[in-house]
C-alpha positions in Angstrom: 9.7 6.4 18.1 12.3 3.4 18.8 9.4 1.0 19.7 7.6 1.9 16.5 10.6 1.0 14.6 10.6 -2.2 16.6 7.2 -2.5 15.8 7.1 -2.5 12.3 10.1 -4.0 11.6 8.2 -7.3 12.4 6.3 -6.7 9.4 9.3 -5.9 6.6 9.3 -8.1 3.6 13.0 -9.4 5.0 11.3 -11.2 7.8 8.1 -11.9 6.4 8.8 -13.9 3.2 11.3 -16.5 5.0 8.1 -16.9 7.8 5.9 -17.4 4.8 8.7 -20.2 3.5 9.0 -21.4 6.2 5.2 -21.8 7.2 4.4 -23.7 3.8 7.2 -25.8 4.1 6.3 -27.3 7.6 2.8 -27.5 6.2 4.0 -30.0 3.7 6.4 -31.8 6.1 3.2 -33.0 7.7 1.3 -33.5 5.3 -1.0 -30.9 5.4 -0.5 -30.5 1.3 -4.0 -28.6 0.8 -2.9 -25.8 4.0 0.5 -25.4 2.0 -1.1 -24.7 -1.0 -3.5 -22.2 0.4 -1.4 -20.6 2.4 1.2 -19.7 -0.7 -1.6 -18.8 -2.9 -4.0 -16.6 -0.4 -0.5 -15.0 1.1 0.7 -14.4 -2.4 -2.3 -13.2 -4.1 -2.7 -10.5 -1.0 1.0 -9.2 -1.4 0.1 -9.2 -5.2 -2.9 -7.1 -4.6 -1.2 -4.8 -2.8 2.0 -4.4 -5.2 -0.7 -3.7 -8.0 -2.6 -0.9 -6.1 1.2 0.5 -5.1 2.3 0.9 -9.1 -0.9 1.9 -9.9 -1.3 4.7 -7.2 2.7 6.0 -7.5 2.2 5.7 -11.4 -1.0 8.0 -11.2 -0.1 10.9 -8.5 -2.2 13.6 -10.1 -5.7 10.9 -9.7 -4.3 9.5 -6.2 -2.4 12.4 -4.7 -5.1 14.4 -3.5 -6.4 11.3 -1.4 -3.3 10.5 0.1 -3.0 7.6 -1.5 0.5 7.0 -2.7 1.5 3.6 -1.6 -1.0 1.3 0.3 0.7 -0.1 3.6 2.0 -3.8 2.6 3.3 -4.1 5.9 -0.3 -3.3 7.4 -1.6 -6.5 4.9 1.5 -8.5 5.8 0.9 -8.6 9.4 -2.7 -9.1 9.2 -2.8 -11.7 6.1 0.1 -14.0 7.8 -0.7 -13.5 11.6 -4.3 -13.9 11.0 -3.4 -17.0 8.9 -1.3 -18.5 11.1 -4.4 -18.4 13.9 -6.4 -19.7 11.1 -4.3 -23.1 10.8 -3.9 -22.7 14.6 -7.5 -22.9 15.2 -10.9 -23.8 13.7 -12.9 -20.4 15.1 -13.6 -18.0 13.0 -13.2 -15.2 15.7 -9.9 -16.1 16.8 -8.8 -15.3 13.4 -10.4 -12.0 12.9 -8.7 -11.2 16.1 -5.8 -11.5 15.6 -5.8 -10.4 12.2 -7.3 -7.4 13.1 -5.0 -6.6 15.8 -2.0 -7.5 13.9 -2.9 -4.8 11.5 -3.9 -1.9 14.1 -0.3 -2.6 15.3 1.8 -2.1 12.5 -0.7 0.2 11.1 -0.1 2.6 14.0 3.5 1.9 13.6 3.4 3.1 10.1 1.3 5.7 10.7 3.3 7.1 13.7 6.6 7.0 11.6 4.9 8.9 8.9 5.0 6.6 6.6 1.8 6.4 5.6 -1.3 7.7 5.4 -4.7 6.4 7.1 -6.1 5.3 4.0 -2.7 3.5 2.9 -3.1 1.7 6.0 -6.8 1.2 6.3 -6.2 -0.4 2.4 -3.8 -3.1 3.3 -5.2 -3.8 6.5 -8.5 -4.2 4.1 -6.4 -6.7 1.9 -5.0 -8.7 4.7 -7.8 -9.4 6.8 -9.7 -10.3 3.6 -6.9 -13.0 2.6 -7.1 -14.6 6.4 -10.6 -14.9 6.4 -10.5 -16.5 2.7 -7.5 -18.7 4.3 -9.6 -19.9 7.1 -12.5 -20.9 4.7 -10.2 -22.8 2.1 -7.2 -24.7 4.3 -9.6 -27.7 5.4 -8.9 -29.4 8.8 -5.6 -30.2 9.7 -4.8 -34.1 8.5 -3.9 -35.0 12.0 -5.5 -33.6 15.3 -2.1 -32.4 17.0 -0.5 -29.2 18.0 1.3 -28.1 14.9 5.1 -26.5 15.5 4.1 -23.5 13.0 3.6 -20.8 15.5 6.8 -21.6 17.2 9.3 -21.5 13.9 7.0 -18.5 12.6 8.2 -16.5 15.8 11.3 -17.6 16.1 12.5 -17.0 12.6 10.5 -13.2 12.7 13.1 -12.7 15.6 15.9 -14.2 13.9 15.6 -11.6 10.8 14.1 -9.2 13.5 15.5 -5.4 11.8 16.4 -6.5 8.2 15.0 -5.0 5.5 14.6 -5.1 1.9 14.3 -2.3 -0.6 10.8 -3.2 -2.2 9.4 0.0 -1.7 12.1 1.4 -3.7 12.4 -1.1 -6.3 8.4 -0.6 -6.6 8.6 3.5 -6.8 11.4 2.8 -9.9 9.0 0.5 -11.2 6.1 2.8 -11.2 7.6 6.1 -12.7 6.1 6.5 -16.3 4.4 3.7 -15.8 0.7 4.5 -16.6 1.7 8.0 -18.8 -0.2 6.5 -21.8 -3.3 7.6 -19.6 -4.2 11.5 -19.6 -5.1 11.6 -16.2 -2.0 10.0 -15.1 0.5 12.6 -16.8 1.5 15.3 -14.3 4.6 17.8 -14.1 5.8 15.7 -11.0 5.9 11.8 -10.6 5.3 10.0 -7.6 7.6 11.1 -4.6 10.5 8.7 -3.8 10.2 6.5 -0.9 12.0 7.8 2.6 
């Protein structure tokens, strides 16, 4: 149990949006303005997609519930969106970016899974949505400006073990968020909301 804590802890918001920062910003140091761009937008518009399906899904238990789906795994997407992206700035072939992406999300998606956290399809959704967002990363960054070894994989791992084992509240803040949210639909209304995150 200790080494799936250590697992996913890779993956908590705390350590992944100062990676992300960080990512874009070196990106833009060298000039790579198109990458930095891509990278903020594909990365954001994954962690959006996932916070949407979360409110949606806590908001409408009595639709979701019976599908275990309460709250898609972001840290499933996180991993695979900015692991797999990283190898997609790292390197032009395609396969090296499904890889890792792939893997990134069978880790933590274990690690979730094994903490009871969530369920398989919470995890099989975000590692959906981040393997989709590093394939569409891939496409869009273009080649790199200038053919050298770029310093992002080294700053991206030392920072994630820098912030190693912080944590934000998100899922919290999201379940608040959610309660009542989507009551104006029938379907939606039930005796209980959505259960509070552990």
């Amino acid at each position: 149990m200790r080494l799936m804590n250590f697992l996913t802890d890779f993956a908590d918001q705390a350590v992944v949006l100062p990676v992300v920062a960080s990512v874009a910003l070196v990106l833009a140091l060298l000039g790579w303005w198109r990458a930095a761009l891509v990278w903020l937008a594909v990365v954001g518009v994954t962690f959006g997609v996932i916070l949407v399906l979360k409110l949606g899904f806590q908001a409408c238990t009595p639709v979701f519930g019976p599908w275990a789906l309460r709250s898609p795994s972001g840290h499933t997407a996180a991993a695979a969106v900015v692991a797999g992206g990283l190898a997609a700035l790292l390197s032009r072939h395609q396969w090296a970016v499904w890889l890792v992406s792939v893997s990134a999300a069978a880790a933590i998606g274990m690690s979730r899974l094994e903490l009871g956290l969530h369920s398989v399809p919470e995890v099989l959704i975000g590692a959906t949505a981040g393997i989709a967002g590093a394939i569409i990363l891939s496409r869009l960054a273009g080649p790199p400006p200038v053919q050298r070894k770029l310093p992002l994989l080294a700053i991206a791992c030392a920072l994630a073990l820098l912030l190693h084992g912080l944590h934000l509240p998100a899922e919290a803040a999201i379940w608040r968020a959610s309660v009542g949210a989507l009551n104006f639909v029938p379907a939606c209304r039930g005796e209980t909301g959505p259960a509070a995150p552990r």
